[in-house]
N, C-alpha and C positions, 0 to 999 in steps of 0.2 A: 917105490910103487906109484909116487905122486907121479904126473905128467906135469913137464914143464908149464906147457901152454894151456895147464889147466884154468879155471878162471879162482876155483877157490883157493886155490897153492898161492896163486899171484896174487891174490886180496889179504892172505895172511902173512906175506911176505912183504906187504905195500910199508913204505917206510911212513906213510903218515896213522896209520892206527896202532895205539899204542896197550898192551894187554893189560888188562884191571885186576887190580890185587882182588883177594879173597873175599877179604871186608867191602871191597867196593860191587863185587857180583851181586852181594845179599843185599846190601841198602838200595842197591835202583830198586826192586821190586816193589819194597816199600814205600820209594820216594813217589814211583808212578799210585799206588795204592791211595795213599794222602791227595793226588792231585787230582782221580778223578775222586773222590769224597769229599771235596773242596767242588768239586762243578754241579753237586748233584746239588737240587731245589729246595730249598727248607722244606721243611715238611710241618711247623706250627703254628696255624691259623691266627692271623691279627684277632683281637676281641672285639666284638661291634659296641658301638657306641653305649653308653647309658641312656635309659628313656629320659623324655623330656618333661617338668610335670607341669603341666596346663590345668587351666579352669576351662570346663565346659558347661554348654545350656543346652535344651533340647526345643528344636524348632517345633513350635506350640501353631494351634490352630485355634484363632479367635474373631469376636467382633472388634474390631476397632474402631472409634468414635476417630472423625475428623474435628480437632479440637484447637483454638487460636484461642491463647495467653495473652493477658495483658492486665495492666494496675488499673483501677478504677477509681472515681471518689462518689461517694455515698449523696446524692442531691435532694431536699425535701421537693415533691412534685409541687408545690405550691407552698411559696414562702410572702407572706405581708407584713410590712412595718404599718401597726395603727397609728397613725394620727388623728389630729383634731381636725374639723371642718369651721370650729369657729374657735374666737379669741375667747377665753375663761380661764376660768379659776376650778380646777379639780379638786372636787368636792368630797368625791367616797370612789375607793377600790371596792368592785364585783369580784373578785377574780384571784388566786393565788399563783406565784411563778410558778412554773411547771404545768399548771393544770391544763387538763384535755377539755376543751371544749368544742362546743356545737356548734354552725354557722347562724348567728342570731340571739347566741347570748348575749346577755349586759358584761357590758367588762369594766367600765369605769360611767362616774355620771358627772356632768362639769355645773358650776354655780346656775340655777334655772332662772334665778329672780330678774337679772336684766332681760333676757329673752324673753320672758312671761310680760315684762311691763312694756317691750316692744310691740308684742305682741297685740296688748290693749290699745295701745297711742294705735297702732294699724286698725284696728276692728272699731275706734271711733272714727277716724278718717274715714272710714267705708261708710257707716251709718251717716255721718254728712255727707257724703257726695252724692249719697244714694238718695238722702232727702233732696238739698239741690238738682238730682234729675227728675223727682218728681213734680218737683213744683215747674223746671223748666218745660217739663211733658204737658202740664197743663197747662201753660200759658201761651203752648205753642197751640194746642188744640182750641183756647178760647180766640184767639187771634186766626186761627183757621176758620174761623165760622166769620170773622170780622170781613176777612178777606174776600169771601164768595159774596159777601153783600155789600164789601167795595165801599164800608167803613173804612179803611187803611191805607195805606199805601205799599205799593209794594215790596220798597227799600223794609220797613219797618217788619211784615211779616216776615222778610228770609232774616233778618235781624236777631227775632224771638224764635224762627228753627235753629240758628245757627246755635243759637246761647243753650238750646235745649241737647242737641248733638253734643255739646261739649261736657255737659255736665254728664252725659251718659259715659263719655269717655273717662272723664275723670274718677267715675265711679267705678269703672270697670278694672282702673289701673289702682284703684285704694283696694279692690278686692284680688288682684293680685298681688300689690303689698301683704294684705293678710295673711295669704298663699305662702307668700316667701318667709314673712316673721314666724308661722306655723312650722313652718321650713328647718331654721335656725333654731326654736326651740328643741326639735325634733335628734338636732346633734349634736345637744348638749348631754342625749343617752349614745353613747360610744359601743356599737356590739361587733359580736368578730365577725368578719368578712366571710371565713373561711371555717372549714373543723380542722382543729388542730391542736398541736401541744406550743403552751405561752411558753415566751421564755424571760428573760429578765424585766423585769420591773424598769423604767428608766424616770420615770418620774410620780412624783406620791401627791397625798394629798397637800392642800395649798398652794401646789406652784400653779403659776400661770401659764399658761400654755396657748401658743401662737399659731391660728390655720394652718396647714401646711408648712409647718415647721421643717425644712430643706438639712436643718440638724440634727435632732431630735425627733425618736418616736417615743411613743408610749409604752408600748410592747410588740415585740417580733411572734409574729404564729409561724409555724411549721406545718406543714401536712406530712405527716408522719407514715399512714395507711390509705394507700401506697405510697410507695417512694422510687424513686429515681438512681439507675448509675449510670453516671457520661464514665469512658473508656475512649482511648483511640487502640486503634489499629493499622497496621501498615499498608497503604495503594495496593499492594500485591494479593491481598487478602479480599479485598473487595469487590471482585467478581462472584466468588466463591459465596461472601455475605450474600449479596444480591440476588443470589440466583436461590439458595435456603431462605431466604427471607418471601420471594413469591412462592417458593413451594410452601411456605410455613413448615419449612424444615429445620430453622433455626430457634436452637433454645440456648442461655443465658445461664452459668452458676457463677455463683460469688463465694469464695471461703474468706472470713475476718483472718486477719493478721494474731489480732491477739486471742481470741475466745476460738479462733479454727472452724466454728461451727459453720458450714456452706448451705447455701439456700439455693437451689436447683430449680424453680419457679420464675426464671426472669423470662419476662417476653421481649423482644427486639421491636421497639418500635419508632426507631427514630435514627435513619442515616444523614450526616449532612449533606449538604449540598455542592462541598467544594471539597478538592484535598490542600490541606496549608502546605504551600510550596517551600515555605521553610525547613518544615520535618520531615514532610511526606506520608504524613498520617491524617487520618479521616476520625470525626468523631463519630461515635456509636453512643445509643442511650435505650438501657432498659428499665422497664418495669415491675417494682415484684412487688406481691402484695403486702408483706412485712405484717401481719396481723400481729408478730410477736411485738413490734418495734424494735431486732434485733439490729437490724441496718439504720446508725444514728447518719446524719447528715453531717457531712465533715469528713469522715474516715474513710480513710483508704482501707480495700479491697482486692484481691486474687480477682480477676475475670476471666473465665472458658467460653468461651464462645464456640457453639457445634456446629460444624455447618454440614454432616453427611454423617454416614456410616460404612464402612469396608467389611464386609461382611464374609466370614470363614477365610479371613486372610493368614494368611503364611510371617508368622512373628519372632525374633530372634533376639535380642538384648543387641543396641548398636554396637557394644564392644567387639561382637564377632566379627563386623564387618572392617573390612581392609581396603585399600585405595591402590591401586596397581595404576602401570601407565595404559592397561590396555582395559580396566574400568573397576568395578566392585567385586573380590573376592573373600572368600571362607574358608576354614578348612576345619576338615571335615572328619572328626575320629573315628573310623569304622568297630568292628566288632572286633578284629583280630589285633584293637590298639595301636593299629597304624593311622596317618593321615595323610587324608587327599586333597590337595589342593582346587577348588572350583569358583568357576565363574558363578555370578548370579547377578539379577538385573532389580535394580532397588524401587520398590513402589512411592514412598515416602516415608517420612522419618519422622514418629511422635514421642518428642523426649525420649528417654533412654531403650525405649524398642522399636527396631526396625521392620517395614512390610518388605517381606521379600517377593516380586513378581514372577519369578522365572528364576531355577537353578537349584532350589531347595523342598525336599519333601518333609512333609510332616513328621515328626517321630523323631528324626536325622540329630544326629549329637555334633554341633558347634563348640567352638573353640574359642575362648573368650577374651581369656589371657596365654602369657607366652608365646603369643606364632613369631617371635621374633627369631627365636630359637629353632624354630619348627625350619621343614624344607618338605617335599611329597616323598611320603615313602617312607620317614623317619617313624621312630616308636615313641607315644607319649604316655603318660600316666597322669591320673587328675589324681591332684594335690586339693587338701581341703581349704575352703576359704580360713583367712586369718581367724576371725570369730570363730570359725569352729573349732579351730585349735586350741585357741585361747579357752572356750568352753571346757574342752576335753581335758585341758590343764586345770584347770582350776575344779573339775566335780572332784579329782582325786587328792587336791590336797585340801580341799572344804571336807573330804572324809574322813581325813590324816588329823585335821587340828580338832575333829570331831571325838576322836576318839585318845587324846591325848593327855597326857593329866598334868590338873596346874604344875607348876616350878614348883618346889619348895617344899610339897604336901607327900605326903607317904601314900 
């Protein structure tokens, strides 16, 4: 019934297909079955990442002081070494080390008996020369009467003015001999120049002691209330001084190194007049009143120096902040615990908090630690700091040993 020139007769008669056993009809369908369930898509989703755990801070709105650091050393406004004004022999101490004194106390008194007998030998000189110009006064006055009556000559009467002229001078110069041995008696009483706290003794009774002794003093005063600190500070800073210092916007604290205690009452009164080209720092000197006499002379000091205020600025912990090539970034935990990467534009930087200009709102949760792990878009979680941890570890086994019973005991 087939037709020769059929196409299917002739395909099933073609000598190159050859008929597939029984077992081979069943396995293609499967073999095709396996191949497309081998093409089709996985269908179980990769897991995302694990969050990342950061430290964050919350950008704060405050005043901040514009404030330049710096060491300072502690100066007495007024420091004198007492000497002697003349040569003696120290007689008697007024005075104990350490003690506060007034300007015009006694503080020491030197041997008075040569001075007192200088004194006399002057105050009889005087009484002769003074006699001598009287007698010379009159002998000019009797020889003035000679003269108009032209008894004399008058070689002879400018003779008896002259002799009388002289003896005035000479009396005049015995009465300021007296002047000057009054003088010298006068600082053989040694008082202090200045008010202040004495400090060591350097010479006692009996030694001799030489005017202006270039070696030795007597005793060093201090002016104690007020007192002085020299500081420098950097060329770069010194506009900034300048410009608070005519507004009298510039105020001075000092904290001690050892006792910590800071005295916030320094005034600024004293810029130099050059910067040392060496360092490139300028000196500065303030004033505090120290009524405590907490600030000794000698010691170093913490210096603050304010010279403005920033007032409702935008403040972050510097750690938040990051350095890119294209300027200052942060990143930024949102609410849904993700983070966004942003610019922001830096105002200045006072020790560990930064002013932020532009890029950050108040409130906004920063990122303090870990952005290194971070990228935008990622999920983070704050981690508490080490301390707190540590805290949290240690209340429950301070509980633990609290309620434990000794070793040993029943």
């Amino acid at each position: 019934m087939w037709n020769s020139a059929s196409p299917m007769k002739s395909s099933l008669k073609s000598p190159d297909l050859v008929p597939l056993p029984a077992f081979g009809r069943l396995a293609l369908p499967v073999a095709l079955l396996l191949a497309l369930a081998g093409c089709k898509p996985a269908t179980s989703a990769v897991a995302p990442p694990p969050p990342v755990p950061v430290q964050v801070a919350v950008a704060t709105q405050l005043d901040m002081p514009r404030l330049i650091g710096s060491i300072g050393t502690v100066q007495a406004l007024r420091s004198v070494s007492v000497k002697s004004q003349v040569d003696g022999v120290l007689a008697e101490v007024r005075f104990k080390e350490g003690d506060e004194v007034k300007a015009g106390d006694l503080l020491v008194v030197l041997d008075r008996r040569p001075f007192e007998n200088m004194l006399n030998i002057a105050r009889a000189n005087l009484a002769n020369a003074r006699a001598q110009s009287a007698q010379a006064d009159a002998d000019a006055e009797r020889y003035q009467r000679l003269d108009q009556s032209a008894a004399i000559s008058k070689e002879d009467y400018l003779g008896v003015l002259t002799k009388a002229e002289t003896a005035k001078a000479q009396a005049q110069a015995m009465a300021a001999a007296v002047a000057n041995a009054e003088l010298q008696l006068g600082y053989t009483e040694i008082r202090a120049p200045i008010a202040g706290r004495t400090g060591q003794l350097l010479i006692h009774e009996g030694a001799l002691v030489k005017a202006n002794d270039a070696g030795t003093s007597i005793v060093t005063i201090n002016q104690l209330a007020p007192v002085a600190v020299a500081y420098a500070v950097p060329e770069g800073a010194l506009d900034a001084i300048r410009t608070a210092l005519a507004a009298r916007l510039a105020t001075v604290t000092v904290n001690e190194h050892a006792s910590g205690l800071a005295h916030a009452d320094g005034r600024l009164e004293f810029v130099d007049n050059a910067v040392d080209p060496a360092t490139g720092m300028i000196t500065l000197k303030a004033v505090f009143a120290n009524d405590d006499h907490a600030l000794w002379p000698g010691r170093f000091v913490d210096v603050v120096t304010q010279t403005g205020l920033d007032r409702d600025a935008v403040v972050v912990p510097s750690a938040a902040v990051q350095t890119s090539q294209n300027g200052s970034i942060i990143y930024i935990l949102k609410a849904d615990q993700t983070v966004e990467l942003r610019a922001v534009k830096i105002a200045r930087v006072a020790g560990d908090q930064t002013l932020i200009a532009s890029g950050l709102a108040v409130g906004e949760t920063v990122v303090t630690d870990g952005q290194l792990r971070l990228i935008p878009g990622s999920t983070a979680v704050v981690k508490p700091l080490p301390s707190q941890t540590a805290a949290d570890k240690a209340e429950p086994a301070a509980t633990a040993n609290t309620s434990a019973k000794p070793a040993g005991k029943s």
